[in-house]
C-alpha positions as CSV (number, residue, x, y, z in Angstrom):
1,X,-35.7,-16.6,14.8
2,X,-36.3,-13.4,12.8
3,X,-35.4,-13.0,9.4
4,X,-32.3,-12.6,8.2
5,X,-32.5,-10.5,4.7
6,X,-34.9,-7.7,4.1
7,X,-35.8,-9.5,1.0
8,X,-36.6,-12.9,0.3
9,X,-35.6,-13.1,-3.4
10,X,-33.4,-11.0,-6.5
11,X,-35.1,-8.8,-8.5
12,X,-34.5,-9.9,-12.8
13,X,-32.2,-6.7,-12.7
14,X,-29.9,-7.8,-10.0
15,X,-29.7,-11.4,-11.5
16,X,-29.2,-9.2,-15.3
17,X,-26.3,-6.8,-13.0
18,X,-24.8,-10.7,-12.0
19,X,-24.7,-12.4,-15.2
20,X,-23.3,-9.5,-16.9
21,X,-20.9,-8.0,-14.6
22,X,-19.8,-11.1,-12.4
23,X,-21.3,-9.6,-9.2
24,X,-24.5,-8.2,-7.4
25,X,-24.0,-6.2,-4.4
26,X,-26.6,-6.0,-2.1
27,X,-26.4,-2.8,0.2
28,X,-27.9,-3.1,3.7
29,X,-29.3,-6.6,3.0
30,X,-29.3,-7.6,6.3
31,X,-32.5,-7.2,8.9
32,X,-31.4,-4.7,11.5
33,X,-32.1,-7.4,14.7
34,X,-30.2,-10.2,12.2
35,X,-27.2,-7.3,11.2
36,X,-26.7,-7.1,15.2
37,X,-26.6,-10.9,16.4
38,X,-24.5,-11.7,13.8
39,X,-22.1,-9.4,14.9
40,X,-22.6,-10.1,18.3
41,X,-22.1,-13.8,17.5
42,X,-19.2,-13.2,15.8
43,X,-17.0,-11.4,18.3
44,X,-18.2,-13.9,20.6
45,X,-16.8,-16.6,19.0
46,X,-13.4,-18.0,20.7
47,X,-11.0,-17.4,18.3
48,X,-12.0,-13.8,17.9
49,X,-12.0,-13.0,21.3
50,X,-8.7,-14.5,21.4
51,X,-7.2,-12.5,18.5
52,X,-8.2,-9.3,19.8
53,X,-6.3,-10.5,23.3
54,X,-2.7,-10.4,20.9
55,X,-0.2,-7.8,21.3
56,X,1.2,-6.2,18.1
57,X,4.0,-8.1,18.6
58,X,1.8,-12.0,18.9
59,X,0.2,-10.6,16.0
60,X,3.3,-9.8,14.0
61,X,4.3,-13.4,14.7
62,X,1.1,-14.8,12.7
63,X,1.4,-15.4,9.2
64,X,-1.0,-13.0,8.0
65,X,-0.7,-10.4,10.5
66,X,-3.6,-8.3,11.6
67,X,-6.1,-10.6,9.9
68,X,-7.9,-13.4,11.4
69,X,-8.5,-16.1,8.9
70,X,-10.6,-19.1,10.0
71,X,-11.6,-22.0,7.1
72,X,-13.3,-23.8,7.3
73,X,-15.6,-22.3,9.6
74,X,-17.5,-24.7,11.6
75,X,-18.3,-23.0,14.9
76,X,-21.2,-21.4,13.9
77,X,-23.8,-19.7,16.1
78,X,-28.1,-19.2,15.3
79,X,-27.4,-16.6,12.9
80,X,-24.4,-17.8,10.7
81,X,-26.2,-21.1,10.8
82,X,-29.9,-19.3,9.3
83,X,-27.1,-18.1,6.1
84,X,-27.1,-21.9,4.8
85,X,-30.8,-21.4,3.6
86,X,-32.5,-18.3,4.6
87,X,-35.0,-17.2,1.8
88,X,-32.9,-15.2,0.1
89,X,-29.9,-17.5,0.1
90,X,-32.3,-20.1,-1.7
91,X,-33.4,-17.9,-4.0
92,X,-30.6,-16.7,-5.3
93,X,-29.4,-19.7,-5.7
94,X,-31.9,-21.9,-7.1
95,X,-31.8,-18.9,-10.2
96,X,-28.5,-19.4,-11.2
97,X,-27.7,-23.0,-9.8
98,X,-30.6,-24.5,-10.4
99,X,-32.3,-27.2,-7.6
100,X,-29.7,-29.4,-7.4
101,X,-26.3,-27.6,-5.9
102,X,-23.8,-28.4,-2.7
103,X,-22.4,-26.3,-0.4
104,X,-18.4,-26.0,-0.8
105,X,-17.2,-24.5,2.1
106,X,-17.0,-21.5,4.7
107,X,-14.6,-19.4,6.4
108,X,-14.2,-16.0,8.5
109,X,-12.0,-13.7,8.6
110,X,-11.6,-10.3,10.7
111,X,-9.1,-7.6,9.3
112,X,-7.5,-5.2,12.0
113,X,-5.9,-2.0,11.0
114,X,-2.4,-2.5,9.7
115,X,-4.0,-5.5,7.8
116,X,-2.4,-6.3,4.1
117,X,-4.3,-5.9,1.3
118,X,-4.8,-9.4,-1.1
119,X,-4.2,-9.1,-4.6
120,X,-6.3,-9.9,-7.3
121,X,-7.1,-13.4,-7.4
122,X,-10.1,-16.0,-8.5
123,X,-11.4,-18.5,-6.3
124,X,-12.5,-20.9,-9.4
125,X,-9.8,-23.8,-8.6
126,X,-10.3,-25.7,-11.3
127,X,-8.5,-23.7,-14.1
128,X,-5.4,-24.4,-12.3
129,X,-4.7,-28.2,-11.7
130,X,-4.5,-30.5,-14.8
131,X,-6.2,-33.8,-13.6
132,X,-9.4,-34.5,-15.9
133,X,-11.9,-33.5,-13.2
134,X,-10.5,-29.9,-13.2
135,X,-10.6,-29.7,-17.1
136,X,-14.3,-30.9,-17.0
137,X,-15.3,-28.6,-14.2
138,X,-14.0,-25.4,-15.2
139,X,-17.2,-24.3,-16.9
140,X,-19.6,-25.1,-13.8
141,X,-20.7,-22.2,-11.1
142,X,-18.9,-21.3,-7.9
143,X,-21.2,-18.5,-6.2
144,X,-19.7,-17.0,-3.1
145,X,-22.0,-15.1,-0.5
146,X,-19.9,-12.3,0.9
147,X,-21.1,-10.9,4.0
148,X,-20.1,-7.9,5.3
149,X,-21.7,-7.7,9.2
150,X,-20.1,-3.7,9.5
151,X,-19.9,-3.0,6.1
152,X,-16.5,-1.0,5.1
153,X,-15.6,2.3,3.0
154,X,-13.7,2.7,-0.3
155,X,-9.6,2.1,0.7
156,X,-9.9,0.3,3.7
157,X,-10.2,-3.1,3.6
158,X,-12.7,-2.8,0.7
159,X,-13.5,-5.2,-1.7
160,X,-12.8,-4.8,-5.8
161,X,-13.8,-6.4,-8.7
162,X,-12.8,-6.6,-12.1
163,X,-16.8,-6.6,-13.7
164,X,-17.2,-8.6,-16.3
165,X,-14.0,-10.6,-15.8
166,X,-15.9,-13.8,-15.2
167,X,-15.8,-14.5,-19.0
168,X,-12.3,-14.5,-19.3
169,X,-10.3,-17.5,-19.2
170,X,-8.0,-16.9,-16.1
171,X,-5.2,-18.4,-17.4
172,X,-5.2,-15.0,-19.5
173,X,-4.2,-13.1,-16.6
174,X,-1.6,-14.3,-14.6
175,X,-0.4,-12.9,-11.2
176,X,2.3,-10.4,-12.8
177,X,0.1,-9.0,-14.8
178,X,-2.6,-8.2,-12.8
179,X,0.0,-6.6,-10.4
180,X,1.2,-4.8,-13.1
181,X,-2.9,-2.8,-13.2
182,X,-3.3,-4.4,-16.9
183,X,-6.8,-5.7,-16.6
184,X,-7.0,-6.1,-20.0
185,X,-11.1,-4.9,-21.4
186,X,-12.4,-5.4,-17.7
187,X,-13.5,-2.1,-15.5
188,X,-12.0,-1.9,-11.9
189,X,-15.0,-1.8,-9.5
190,X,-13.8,-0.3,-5.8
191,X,-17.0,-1.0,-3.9
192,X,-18.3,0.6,-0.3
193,X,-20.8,-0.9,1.0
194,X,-22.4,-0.4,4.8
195,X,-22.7,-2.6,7.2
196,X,-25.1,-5.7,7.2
197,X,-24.3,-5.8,3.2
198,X,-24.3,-9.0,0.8
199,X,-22.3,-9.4,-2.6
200,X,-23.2,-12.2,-4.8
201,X,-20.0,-13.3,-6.5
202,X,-19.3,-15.5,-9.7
203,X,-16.0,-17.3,-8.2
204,X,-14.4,-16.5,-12.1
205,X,-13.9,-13.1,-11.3
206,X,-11.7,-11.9,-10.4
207,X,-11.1,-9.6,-7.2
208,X,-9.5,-8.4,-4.0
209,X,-9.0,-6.8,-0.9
210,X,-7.4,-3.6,-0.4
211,X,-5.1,-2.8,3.0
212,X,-6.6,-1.6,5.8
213,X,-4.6,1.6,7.1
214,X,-3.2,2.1,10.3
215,X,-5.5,4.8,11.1
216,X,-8.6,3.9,9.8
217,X,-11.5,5.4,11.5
218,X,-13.1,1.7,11.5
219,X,-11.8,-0.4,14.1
220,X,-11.7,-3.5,12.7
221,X,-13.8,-5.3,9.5
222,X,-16.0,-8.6,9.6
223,X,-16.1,-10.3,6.8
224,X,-17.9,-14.4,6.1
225,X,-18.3,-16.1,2.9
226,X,-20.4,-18.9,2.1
227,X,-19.0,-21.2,-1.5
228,X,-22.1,-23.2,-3.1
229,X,-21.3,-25.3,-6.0
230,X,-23.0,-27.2,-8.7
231,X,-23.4,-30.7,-8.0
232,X,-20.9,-32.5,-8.9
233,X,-16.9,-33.8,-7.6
234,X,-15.7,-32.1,-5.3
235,X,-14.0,-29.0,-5.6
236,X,-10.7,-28.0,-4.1
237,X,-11.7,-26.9,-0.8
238,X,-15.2,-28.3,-0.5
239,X,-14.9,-29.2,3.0
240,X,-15.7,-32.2,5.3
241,X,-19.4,-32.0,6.8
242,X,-19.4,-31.9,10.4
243,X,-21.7,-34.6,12.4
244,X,-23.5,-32.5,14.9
245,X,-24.6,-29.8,11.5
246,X,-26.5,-33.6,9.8
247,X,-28.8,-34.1,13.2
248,X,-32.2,-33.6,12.2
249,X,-31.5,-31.5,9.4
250,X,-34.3,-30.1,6.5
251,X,-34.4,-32.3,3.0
252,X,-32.7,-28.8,1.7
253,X,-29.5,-29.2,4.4
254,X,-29.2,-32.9,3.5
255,X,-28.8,-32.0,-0.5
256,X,-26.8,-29.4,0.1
257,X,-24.3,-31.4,2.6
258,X,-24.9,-34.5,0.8
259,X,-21.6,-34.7,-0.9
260,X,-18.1,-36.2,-1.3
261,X,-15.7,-33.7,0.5
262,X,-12.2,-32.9,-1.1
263,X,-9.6,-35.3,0.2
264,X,-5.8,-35.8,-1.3
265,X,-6.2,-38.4,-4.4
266,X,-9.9,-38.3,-4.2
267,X,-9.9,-37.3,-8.1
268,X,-7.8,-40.8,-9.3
269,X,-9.2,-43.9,-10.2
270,X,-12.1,-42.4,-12.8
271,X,-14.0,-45.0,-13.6
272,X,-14.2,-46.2,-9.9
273,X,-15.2,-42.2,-8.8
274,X,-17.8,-42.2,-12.0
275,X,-19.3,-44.9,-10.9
276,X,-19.8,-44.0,-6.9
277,X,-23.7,-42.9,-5.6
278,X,-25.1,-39.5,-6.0
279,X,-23.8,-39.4,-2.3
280,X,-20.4,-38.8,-3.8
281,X,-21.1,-36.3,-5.8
C-alpha cells in the first residue's frame, strides 16, 4: 500500500503547539492516493451507503438526526486499517505516550446538512465517575487522531477548541457554563481545515462541533477518530478487540490490542484487578 501521511514524524514545534495549546492540527496531512481511498472506502462501507438511502423523514426518526454515528468502528477497510500504525501515527505517539500505550477505541461518523452542532465537551472519562481507578487515572494521556477525509470550513460542521484548556480541571467547567460562552482564561479556536487533514488532540480539552447548515455548499462531512491510551485499566469506552484484527498481526498491533476491554464492574475487586497479567492492563 502507499503511504498514508505526507510525513512520517512531528516536527519539535508541532509537539511545543500540542503541549502548550492542547492540539496540533495537521493541514493536508494525508497523501493524495491515501486522501482518495479512504474516502472511497468510507462511502462504501454498508452503513453509509445505507444512511444516505434515508428520507428526511427516516432520518428525523434517528436519534441524532442527519449524523451518522458508528462506535465502535470495526468494519474497517486497507486504509482505515494502515491509521492503527502508519509512521506518523507511531510517531506521534511514541513522543508523548511513550512505547508502551493501547489503543482505546474508534468510531465514524458522517454529518449531513441539517446536522446539530455538539457542545463543548471532553472526552477524558475519568474525571467523572468516583471509583478509585478514575481518581488514579485522571492525570494519564488520552490522544485522539481526528481525521477529516474532506476537510470542512469555519461554521459548518467545524471543529473548536478551547487551546490550552487541557490544564484545567474539568470539573471547573461544567455544562451550563460552557453554554453560557464563559471559558474562563482559555481562547476559542474555530478551526478550517481541507480535506485529507489530521488534528492531534489531548482528550482534556475541551471542544466541539458546530451545526452544519441547511445550505452548506459541502454536501456532507467525514469525520474518524482513533483514541490511544496509556497503558494501563481500561478506560470507559476502550473497546473489545475483534478476532479476525489479532490474525497474524505485527509485535506493534499485539501491544497496542493487548489489553483488558471496558466491561460493567470490571473496576471492582482491586486487589484481584491489581494483581491480573500485563494482558489486563
Amino acid at each position: 500500500m502507499a503511504r498514508i501521511f505526507r510525513i512520517d514524524s512531528p516536527t519539535a514545534r508541532h509537539l511545543e503547539c500540542f503541549y502548550e495549546e492542547g492540539y496540533v492540527a495537521f493541514p493536508d496531512l494525508f497523501a493524495d492516493e491515501a486522501r482518495q481511498g479512504f474516502v472511497d472506502e468510507l462511502m462504501h462501507l454498508r452503513p453509509v451507503e445505507d444512511f444516505f438511502k434515508k428520507s428526511d423523514a427516516e432520518l428525523r426518526e434517528l436519534g441524532k438526526p442527519y449524523r451518522l454515528s458508528v462506535k465502535p468502528w470495526n468494519d474497517k477497510g486497507p486504509w482505515a486499517d494502515g491509521l492503527f500504525d502508519a509512521p506518523f501515527v507511531r510517531s506521534i505517539l511514541r513522543k508523548i505516550l511513550g512505547e508502551s500505550y493501547h489503543f482505546c477505541h474508534s468510531s465514524l461518523a458522517v454529518s449531513i446538512r441539517g446536522a446539530a452542532g455538539i457542545r463543548f465537551h471532553q472526552d477524558h472519562h475519568h474525571w467523572f465517575h468516583a471509583h478509585p481507578v478514575n481518581r488514579n487515572q485522571r492525570d494519564r494521556w488520552y490522544i485522539q487522531m481526528l481525521y477529516y477525509p474532506n476537510g470542512f470550513s469555519r461554521g459548518d460542521g467545524s471543529l473548536s477548541i478551547l487551546a490550552g484548556s487541557q490544564k484545567a480541571s474539568p470539573l471547573e467547567f461544567p455544562a451550563d457554563r460552557l453554554s453560557r460562552g464563559d471559558f474562563g482564561p482559555f481562547r476559542r479556536v474555530d478551526l478550517e481545515l481541507p480535506p485529507g487533514s489530521v488534528v492531534v488532540l489531548n482528550a482534556r480539552a475541551f471542544h466541539g462541533v458546530s451545526q452544519k447548515p441547511v445550505n452548506s455548499t459541502q454536501r456532507y462531512r467525514l469525520f474518524s477518530n482513533y483514541i490511544f491510551k496509556e497503558a494501563g485499566p481500561p478506560h470507559l469506552n476502550t473497546q473489545e478487540i475483534p478476532q479476525r484484527w489479532l490474525h497474524g498481526v505485527s509485535g506493534h498491533r499485539k501491544q497496542i490490542f493487548d489489553r483488558r476491554s471496558y466491561t460493567e464492574g470490571c473496576w471492582d475487586g482491586g486487589e484481584k484487578l491489581k494483581s491480573c497479567s500485563a494482558r489486563c492492563w
